[in-house]
N, C-alpha and C positions, 0 to 999 in steps of 0.2 A: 422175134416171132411177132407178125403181126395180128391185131386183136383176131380177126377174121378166120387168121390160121389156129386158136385157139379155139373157137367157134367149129372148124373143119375137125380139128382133132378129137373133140369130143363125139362132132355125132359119128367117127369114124366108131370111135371107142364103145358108147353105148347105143347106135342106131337110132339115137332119136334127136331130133333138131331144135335148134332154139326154142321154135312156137309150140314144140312138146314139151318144152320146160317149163316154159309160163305157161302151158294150161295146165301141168301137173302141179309145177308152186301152186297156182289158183286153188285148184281143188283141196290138197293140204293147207291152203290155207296162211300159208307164211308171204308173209309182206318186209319181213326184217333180216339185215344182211345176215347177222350172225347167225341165225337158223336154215338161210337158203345157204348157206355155206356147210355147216356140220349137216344137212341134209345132204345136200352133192357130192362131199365128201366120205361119208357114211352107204348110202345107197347106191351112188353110183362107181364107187372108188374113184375118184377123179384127183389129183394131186391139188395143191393151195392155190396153186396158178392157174390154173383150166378152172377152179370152182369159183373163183376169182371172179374171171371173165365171165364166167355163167350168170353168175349171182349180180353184174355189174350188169350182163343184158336183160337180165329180167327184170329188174328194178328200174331201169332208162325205157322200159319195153314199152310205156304210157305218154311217157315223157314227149314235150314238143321238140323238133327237131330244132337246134339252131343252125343257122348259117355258119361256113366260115367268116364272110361279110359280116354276121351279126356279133359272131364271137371275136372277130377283132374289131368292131365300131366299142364293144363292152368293155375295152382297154380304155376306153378317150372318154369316159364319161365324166360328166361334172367338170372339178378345180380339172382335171386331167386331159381336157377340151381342147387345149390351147397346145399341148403338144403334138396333138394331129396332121396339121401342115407341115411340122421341122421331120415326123416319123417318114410320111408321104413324101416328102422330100428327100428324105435319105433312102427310100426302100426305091426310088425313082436309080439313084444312081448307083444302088445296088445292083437292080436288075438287070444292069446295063453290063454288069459282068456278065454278063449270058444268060439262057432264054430259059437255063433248068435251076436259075433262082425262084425257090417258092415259100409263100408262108404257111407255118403252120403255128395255128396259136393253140395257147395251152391256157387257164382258168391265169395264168400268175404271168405268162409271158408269152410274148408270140418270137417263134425259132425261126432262123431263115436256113433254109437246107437247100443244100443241088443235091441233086441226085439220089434223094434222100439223106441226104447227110449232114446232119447239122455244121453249120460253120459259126455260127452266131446268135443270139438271141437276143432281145431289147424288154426289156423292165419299165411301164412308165409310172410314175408316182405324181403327186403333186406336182414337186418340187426338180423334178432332172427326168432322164433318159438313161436309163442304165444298157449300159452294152455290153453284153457278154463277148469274146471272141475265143474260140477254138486255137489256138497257137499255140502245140504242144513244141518244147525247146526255145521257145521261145523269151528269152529273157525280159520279166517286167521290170519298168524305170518310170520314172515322172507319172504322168499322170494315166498310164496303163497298168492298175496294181492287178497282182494275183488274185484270180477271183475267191480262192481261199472259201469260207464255209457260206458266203453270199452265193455262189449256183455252182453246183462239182457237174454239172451236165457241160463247162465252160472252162479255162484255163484261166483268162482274162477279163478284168472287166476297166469299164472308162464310164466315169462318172458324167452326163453331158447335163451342165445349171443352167446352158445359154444357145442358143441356135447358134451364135460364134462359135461354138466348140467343135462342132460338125467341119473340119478342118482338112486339109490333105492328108494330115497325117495318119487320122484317123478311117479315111479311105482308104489309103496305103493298106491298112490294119488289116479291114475288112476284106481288099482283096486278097493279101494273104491266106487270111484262112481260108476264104473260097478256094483260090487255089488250093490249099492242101487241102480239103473236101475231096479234088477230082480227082 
């Protein structure tokens, strides 16, 4: 369910819309999660997940908007600088798998999805490139280990220390799971 549809379900539920939340939070006066939660929960019977989203758009409701632009430049910041051409570089030949490759970044990792569907994800640290890949049945060997308890959103992942690592084989990888995305 997407946030939005959590959003529609409530004001279906209690007839009142977002910007009636935040002027009602307003007025009672609660600025803090755990009470805009047992509020929404309590008043307006809303289950943990709709009071969730409630409570998560009332508290963003001030907040400045960021960019997708802005929220994936916040991945490459500082020592993390210098992976920015080898990332640009790969998401170049990504893309190239077709036209419903897109990114969506997350605070920890930016996901590459078709068609909404995640196929992949990239981690940058200091130090490498983590690449997550979707490849359910797919058997890990050498240097594709099981992504194991580093991202369960991921089957696989490939450690990359060196712009050299960005290899055929690892393309191979990627279109794979693209392909099983579609």
């Amino acid at each position: 369910m997407t946030f939005q549809a959590y959003l529609d379900n409530i004001q279906t539920k209690t007839g009142k819309s977002p910007e009636d939340f935040i002027r009602l939070a307003a007025e009672k006066g609660f600025t803090k999660h755990a009470d805009l939660l047992k509020w929404l929960k309590s008043e307006f019977e809303l289950g943990h997940g709709h009071a969730t989203a409630m409570t998560h758009y009332i508290l963003q409701a001030g907040a400045p908007k960021v960019t997708k632009t802005d929220k994936i430049a916040s991945h490459f910041t500082t020592s993390k600088a210098a992976w920015r051409p080898v990332y640009d570089s790969l998401l170049k030949t990504v893309t190239a798998f077709g036209a419903d490759v897109k990114e969506a970044p997350t605070n920890s990792y930016i996901s590459w999805v078709r068609d909404g569907s995640k196929f992949a994800i990239v981690q940058i640290t200091t130090r490498r490139l983590d690449i997550g890949l979707k490849l359910p049945g797919h058997p890990a060997a050498g240097r594709m280990t099981e992504s194991g308890a580093w991202n369960a959103m991921v089957t696989h992942r490939v450690q990359i220390t060196t712009p050299e690592e960005i290899d055929a084989e690892l393309i191979t990888w990627l279109r794979q799971a693209y392909d099983q995305a579609g």
